[in-house]
C-alpha positions in Angstrom: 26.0 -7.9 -5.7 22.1 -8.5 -5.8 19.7 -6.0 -6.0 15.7 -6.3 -6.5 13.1 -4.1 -5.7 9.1 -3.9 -5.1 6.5 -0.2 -5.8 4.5 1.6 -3.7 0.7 1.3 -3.8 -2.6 2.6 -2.8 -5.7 1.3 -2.5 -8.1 3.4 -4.6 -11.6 2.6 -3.3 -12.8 -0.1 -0.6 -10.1 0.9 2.4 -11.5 -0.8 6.0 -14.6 -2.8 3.9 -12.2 -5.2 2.8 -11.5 -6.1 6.0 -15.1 -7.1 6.0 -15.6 -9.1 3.0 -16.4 -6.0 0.6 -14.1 -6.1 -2.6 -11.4 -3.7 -2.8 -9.5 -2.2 -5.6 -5.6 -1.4 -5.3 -2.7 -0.3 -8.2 0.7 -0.6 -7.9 2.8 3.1 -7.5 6.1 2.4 -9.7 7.1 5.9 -8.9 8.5 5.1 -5.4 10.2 1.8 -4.7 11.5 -0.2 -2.1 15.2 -1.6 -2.9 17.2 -4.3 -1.3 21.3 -4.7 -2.0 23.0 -7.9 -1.0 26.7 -8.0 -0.5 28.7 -10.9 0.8 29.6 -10.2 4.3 33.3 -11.4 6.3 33.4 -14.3 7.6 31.3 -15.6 10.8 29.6 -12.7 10.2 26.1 -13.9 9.7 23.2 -12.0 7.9 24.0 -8.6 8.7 20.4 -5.4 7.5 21.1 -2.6 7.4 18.2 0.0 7.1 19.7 2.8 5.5 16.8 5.3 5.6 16.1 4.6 9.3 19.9 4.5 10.2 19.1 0.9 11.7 21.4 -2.4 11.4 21.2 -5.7 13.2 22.6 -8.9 12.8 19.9 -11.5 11.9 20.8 -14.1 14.9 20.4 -11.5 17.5 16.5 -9.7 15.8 13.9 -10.7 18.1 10.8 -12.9 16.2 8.6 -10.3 16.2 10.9 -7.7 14.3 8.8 -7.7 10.9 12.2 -7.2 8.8 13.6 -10.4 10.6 10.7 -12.4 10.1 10.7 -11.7 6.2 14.5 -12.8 6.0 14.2 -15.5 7.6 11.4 -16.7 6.2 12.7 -16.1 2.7 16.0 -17.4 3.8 13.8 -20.8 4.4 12.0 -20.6 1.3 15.2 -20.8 -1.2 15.8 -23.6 1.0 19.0 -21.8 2.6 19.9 -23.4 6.0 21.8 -21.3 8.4 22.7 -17.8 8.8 24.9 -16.9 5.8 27.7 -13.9 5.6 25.5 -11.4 3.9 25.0 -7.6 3.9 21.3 -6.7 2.9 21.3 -2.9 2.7 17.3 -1.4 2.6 16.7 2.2 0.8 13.2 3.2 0.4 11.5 6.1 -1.4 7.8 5.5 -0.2 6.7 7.7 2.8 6.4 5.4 5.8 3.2 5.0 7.6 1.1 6.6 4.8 -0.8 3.9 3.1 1.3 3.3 0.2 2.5 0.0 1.4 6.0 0.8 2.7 6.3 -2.3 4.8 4.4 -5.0 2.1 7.4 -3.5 -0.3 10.9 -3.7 1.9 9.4 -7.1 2.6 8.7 -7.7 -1.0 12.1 -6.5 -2.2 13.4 -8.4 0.4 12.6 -11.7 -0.7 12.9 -11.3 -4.1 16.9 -9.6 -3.4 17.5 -13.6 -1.6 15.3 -15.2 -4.0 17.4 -13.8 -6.5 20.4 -14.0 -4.9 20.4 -18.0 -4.2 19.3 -18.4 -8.2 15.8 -19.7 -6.6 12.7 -18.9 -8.7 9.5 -17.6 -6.4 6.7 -17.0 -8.1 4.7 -14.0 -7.2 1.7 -15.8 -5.5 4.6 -17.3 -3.1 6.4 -14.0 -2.9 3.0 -12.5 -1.8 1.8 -15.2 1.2 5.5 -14.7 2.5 5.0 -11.5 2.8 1.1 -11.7 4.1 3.0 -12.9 7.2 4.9 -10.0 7.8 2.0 -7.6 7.4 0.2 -9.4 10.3 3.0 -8.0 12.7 2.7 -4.6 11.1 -1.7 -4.1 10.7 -2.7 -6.4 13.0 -5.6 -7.8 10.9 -4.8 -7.1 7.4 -6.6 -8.1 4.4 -4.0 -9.2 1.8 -4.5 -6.8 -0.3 -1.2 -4.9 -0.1 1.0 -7.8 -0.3 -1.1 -9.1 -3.3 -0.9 -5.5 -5.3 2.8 -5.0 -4.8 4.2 -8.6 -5.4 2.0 -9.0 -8.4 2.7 -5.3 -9.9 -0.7 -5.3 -11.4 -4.3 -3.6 -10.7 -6.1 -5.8 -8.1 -9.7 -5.9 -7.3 -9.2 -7.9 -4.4 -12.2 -9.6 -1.9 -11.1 -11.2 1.3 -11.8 -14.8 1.7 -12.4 -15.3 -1.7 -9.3 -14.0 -3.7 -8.8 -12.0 -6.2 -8.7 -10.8 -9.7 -6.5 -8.6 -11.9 -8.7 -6.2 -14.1 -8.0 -4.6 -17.6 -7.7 -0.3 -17.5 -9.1 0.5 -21.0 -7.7 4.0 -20.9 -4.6 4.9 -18.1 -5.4 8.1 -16.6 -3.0 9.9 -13.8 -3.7 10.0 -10.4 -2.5 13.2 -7.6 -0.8 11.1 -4.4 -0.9 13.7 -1.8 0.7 13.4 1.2 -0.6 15.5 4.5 2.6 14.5 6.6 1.0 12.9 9.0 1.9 9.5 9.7 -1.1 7.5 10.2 -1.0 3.6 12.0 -3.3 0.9 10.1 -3.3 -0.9 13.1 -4.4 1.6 15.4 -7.0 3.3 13.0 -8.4 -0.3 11.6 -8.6 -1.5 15.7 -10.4 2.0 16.5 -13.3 1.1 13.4 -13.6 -2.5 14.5 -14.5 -1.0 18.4 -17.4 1.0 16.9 -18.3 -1.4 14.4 -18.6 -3.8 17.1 -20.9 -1.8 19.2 -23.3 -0.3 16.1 -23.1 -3.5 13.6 -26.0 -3.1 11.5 -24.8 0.4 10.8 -21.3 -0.3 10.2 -22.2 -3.0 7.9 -24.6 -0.7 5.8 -21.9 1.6 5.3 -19.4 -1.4 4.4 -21.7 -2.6 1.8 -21.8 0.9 0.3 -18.6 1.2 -0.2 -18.2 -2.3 -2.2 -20.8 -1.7 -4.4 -19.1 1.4 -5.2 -15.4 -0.2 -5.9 -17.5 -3.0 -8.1 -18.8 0.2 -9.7 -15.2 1.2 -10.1 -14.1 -1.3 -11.9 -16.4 -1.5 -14.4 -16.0 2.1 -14.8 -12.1 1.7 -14.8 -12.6 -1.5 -17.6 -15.2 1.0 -19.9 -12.6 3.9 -19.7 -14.6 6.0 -18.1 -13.2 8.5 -16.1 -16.4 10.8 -14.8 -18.2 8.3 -13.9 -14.7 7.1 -11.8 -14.3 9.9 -10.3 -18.1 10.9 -9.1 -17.3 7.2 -7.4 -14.3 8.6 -5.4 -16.0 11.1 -4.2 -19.4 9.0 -3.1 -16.2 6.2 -0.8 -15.0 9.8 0.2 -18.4 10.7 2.2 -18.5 7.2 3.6 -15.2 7.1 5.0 -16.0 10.2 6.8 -19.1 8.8 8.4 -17.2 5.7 9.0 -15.0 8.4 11.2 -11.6 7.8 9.5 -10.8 11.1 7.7 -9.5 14.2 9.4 -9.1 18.0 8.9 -6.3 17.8 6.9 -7.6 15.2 4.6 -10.8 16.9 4.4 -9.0 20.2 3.3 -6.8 18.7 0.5 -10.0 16.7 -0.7 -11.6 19.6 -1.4 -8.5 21.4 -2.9 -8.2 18.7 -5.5 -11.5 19.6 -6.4 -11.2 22.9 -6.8 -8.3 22.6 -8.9 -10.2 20.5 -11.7 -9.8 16.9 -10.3 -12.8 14.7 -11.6 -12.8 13.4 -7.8 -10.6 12.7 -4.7 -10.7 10.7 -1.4 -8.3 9.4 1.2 -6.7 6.4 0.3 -5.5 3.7 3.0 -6.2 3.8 6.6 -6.8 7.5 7.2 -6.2 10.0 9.8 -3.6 11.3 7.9 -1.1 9.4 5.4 -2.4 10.0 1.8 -5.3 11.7 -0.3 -5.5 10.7 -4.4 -7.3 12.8 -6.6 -8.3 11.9 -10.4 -6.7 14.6 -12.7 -6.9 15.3 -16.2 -3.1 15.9 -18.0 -4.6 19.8 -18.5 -5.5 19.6 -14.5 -3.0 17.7 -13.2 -0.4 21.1 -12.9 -3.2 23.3 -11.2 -4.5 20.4 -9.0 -0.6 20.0 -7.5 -0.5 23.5 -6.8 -3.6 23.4 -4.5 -2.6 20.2 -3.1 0.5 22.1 -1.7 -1.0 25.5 -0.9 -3.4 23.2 0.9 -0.7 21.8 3.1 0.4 19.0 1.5 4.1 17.9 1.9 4.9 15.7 -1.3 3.0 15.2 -4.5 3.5 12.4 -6.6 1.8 12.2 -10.0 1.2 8.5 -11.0 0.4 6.7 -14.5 -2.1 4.1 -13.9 -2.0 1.7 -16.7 
């Protein structure tokens, strides 16, 4: 038996500006993971997935192309250089929320290829690992910017830019982050094609507001690399107000936002697409207990407290 898996992530400032050319920051979530199992399979049977969490199975020859969890199999199936369809069992168990910005997709895909990878003693690196699965994301976002594939096949901080590549980024002091989730699912692809229609038809405004919020993730970073976490968290809370006037927060958001705050976080925003998914709030290790609290009598479902180091 084979088994390899992949993290969760968010991004932590520069959601939807990436997909314009504005640098973006991401951090891997080791808390939640994505794990594949590979068992051999009878005979004739060909590559059998079976998704345990969404009670799905399918033989590989009979997945349509466009199945995302196809695609990434056979894809990685190519890249080990396996011809065929070989007698397998891959067996998928995930502990990230689906369809709340922490990357669930980028890491069954991930975990997938690095379970065959594995599995056929072939050595990927993770630059390979991450275009493999940057080909799967398209089929999942639509127009995605890299960035989650890049942050959870590398496992590292990732100040990312579009186009131009990116850059992994020393944290001079780890400090703990609140993941709250509002338990609403929320579609990237729907939310990101919503932005681009009114970007579209007010650019200059759009692109004022996009430039904002890259200066404030460059901002970030330096703030992230000098260990200071004030001046971090005043910068949440400045990508916060854009993504509202960029139209991609919502009540419920909003209301845990401000709940973080109340509780003693240093600052808090939505992270990934919006409309729903995820907030993430910068806590202190004194806060972090009161912050959960008001996270959950604010209507959050699940809060995960995560070590970024």
């Amino acid at each position: 038996m084979t088994v390899a898996s992949a993290p969760g992530k968010v991004i932590l400032f520069g959601e939807h500006a990436v997909v314009y050319g504005q640098p973006a920051i991401a951090i891997p979530v080791r808390e939640v993971q994505a794990q594949v199992r590979i068992e051999p399979g009878p005979a004739e049977q060909g590559t059998l997935v079976v998704v345990q969490d969404l009670r799905r199975r399918f033989l590989l020859r009979e997945a349509a192309d466009d199945d995302p969890l196809a695609r990434i199999v056979r894809l990685a199936l190519r890249s080990v250089r396996h011809e065929g369809d070989p007698d397998l069992t891959l067996t998928i168990t995930s502990t990230i929320p689906i369809a709340r910005g922490m990357g669930s997709g980028a890491a069954v895909s991930t975990a997938i290829v690095r379970a065959l990878a594995k599995h056929f003693e072939f050595w990927l690196p993770s630059r390979a690992v991450s275009e493999l699965v940057y080909q799967t994301e398209v089929l999942y976002h639509g127009t995605p910017s890299g960035i989650d594939n890049t942050v959870v096949a590398f496992e590292k901080p990732v100040f990312f830019v579009k186009g131009e590549g990116w850059e992994f980024f020393w944290v001079d002091k780890p400090f703990l982050l609140a993941i709250a989730d509002t338990g609403i699912e929320s579609s990237t692809k729907q939310v990101v094609a919503d932005l681009r229609r009114r970007y579209e038809a007010d650019v200059d405004r759009y692109q004022v507001l996009f430039g904002h919020v890259g200066e404030i993730a460059s901002r970030a970073r330096l703030a992230i690399e000098q260990g200071d976490h004030a001046a971090l968290g005043g910068l949440m809370d400045e990508n916060q107000e854009l993504l509202q006037e960029m139209g991609v927060s919502c009540p419920e958001l909003d209301r845990m936002v401000l709940a973080a705050r109340e509780g003693g976080a240093l600052g808090a925003k939505l992270s990934g697409a919006g409309r729903g998914g995820n907030m993430i709030a910068l806590v202190t290790e004194e806060a972090q207990g009161r912050v959960d609290m008001m996270l959950r009598l604010a209507g959050a479902t699940r809060v995960i407290i995560s070590r970024v180091r």
